[in-house]
C-alpha positions as CSV (number, residue, x, y, z in Angstrom):
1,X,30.0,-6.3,9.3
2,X,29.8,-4.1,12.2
3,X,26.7,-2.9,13.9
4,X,25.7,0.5,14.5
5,X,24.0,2.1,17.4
6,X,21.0,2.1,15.1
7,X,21.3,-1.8,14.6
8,X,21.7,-2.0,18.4
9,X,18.3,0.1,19.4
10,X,16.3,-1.8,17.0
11,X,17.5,-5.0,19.0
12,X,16.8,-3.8,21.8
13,X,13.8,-2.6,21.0
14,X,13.0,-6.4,19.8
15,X,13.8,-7.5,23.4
16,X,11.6,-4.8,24.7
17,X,8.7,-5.8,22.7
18,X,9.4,-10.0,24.3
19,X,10.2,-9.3,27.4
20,X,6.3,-7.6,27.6
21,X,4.8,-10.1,25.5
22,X,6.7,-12.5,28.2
23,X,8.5,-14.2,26.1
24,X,11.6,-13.7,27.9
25,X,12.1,-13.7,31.9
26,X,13.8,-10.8,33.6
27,X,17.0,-12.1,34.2
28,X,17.4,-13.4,30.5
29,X,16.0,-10.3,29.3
30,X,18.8,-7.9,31.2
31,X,21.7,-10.2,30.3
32,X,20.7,-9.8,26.6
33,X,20.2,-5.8,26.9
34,X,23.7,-5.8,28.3
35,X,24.7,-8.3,25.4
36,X,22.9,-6.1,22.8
37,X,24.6,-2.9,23.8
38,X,28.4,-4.4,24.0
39,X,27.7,-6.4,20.5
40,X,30.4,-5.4,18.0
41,X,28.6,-7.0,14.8
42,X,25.2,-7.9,12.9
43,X,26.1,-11.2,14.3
44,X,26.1,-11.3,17.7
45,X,22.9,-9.2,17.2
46,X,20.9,-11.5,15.1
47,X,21.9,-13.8,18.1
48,X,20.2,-12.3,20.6
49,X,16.9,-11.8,18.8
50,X,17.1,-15.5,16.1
51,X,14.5,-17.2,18.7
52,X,12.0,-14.2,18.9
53,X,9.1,-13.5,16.4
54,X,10.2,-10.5,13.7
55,X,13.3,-9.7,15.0
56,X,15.7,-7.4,13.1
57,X,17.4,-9.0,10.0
58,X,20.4,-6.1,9.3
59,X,22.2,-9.0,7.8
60,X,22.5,-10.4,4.5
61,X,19.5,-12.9,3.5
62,X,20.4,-16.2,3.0
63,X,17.1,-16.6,1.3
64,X,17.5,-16.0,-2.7
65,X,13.7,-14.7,-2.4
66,X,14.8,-11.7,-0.3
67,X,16.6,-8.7,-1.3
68,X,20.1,-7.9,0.7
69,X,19.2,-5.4,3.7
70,X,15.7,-6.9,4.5
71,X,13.8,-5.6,6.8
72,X,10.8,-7.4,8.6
73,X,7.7,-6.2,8.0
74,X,6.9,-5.4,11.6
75,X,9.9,-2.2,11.5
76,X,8.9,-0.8,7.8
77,X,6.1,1.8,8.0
78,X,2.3,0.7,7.1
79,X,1.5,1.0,3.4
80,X,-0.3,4.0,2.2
81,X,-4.3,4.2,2.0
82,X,-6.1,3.8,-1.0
83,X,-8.2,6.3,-1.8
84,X,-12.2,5.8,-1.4
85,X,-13.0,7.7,-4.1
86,X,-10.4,6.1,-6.5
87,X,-11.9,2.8,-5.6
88,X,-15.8,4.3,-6.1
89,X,-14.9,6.1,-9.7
90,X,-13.3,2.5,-11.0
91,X,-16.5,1.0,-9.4
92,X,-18.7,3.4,-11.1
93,X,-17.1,2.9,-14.5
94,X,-17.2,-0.8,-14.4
95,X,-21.3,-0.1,-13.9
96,X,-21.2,1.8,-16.1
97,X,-20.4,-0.3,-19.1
98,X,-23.6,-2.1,-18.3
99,X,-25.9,1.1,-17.2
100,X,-24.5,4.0,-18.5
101,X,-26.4,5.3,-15.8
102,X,-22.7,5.9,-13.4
103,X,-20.4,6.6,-16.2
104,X,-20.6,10.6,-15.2
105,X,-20.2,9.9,-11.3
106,X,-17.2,7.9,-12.6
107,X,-15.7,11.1,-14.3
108,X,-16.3,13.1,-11.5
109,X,-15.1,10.9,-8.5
110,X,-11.6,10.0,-11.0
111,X,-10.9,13.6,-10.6
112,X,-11.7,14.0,-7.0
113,X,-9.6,10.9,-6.4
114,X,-6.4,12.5,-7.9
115,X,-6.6,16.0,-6.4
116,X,-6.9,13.8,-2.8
117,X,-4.5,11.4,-4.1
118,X,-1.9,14.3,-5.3
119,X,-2.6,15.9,-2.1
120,X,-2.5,13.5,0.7
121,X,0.0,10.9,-0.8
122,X,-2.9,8.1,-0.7
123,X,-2.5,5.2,-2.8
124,X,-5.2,4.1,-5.8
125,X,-3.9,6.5,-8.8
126,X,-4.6,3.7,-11.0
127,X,-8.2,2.9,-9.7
128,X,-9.0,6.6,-10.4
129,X,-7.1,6.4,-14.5
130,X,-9.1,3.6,-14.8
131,X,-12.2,5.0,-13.5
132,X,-11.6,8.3,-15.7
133,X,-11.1,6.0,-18.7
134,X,-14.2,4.0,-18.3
135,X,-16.3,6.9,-17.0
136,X,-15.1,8.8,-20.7
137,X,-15.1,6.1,-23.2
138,X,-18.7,5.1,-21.9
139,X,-20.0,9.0,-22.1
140,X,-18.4,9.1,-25.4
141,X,-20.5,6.4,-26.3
142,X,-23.3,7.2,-24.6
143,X,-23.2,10.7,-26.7
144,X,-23.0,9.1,-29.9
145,X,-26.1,6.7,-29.3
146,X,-27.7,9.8,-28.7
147,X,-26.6,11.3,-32.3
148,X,-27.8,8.7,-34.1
149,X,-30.7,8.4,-32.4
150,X,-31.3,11.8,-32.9
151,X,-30.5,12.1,-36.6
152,X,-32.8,9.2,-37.3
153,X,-35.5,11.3,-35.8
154,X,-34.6,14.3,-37.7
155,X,-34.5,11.7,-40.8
156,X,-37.4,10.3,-40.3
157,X,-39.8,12.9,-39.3
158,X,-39.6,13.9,-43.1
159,X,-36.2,15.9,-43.5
């Protein structure tokens, strides 16, 4: 397949990133450059760069395990956060099973978490549903211990 100029800037930019970690000497790293700029196809790129740490992969995988067009992990961009509160609200519903002292703070920090999440593209949606759905199902029992406990009273004090 042919390469592009894209394909050839991100070669380059691999033999950049050697030639300062010295991994390559100058006179090897300029003949490559001038290699990696007259280089017709993925090829002779994945030449140039087979021998260095993360280089490029534009090319097929031969590995079954990797989908066609991968990518290393070094040129995708960084995952996104997960959100703090997210992580707190699933926290505080897990306590809250055993306390029912945090199932509230769970409520409230699940909906923080997905006005931050909604806004700012973090990752942990999930953390904050299941903080929310601890955070409720323990209030919810919470409130009806206090029913009962309040009926028998009401019951017992000679209703």
């Amino acid at each position: 397949m042919l390469a592009a100029n894209a394909d050839r800037e991100r070669t380059v930019d691999v033999l950049k990133a050697a030639f300062a970690e010295g991994r390559l000497q100058q006179p090897e790293y300029e003949q490559r450059i001038s290699t990696a700029y007259q280089a017709r196809t993925y090829g002779e790129l994945q030449l140039l760069v087979r021998d260095l740490p993360q280089g490029p992969s534009p090319m097929m995988s031969m590995q079954p395990s990797q989908p066609m067009g991968y990518v290393p992990q070094t040129f995708l961009p960084p995952p996104p956060r997960t959100n703090t509160s997210a992580v707190a609200s699933f926290v505080c519903g897990l306590a809250g099973t055993f306390t029912l002292v945090t199932a509230i703070p769970a409520v409230v920090l699940g909906h923080k978490a997905r006005r931050e999440i909604r806004r700012t593209g973090e990752s942990g949606d999930g953390f904050a549903v299941a903080g929310l759905v601890l955070g409720w199902i323990v209030s919810g029992f919470f409130a009806l211990i206090m029913f009962f406990v309040m009926f028998a009273a009401v019951a017992g004090s000679g209703g």
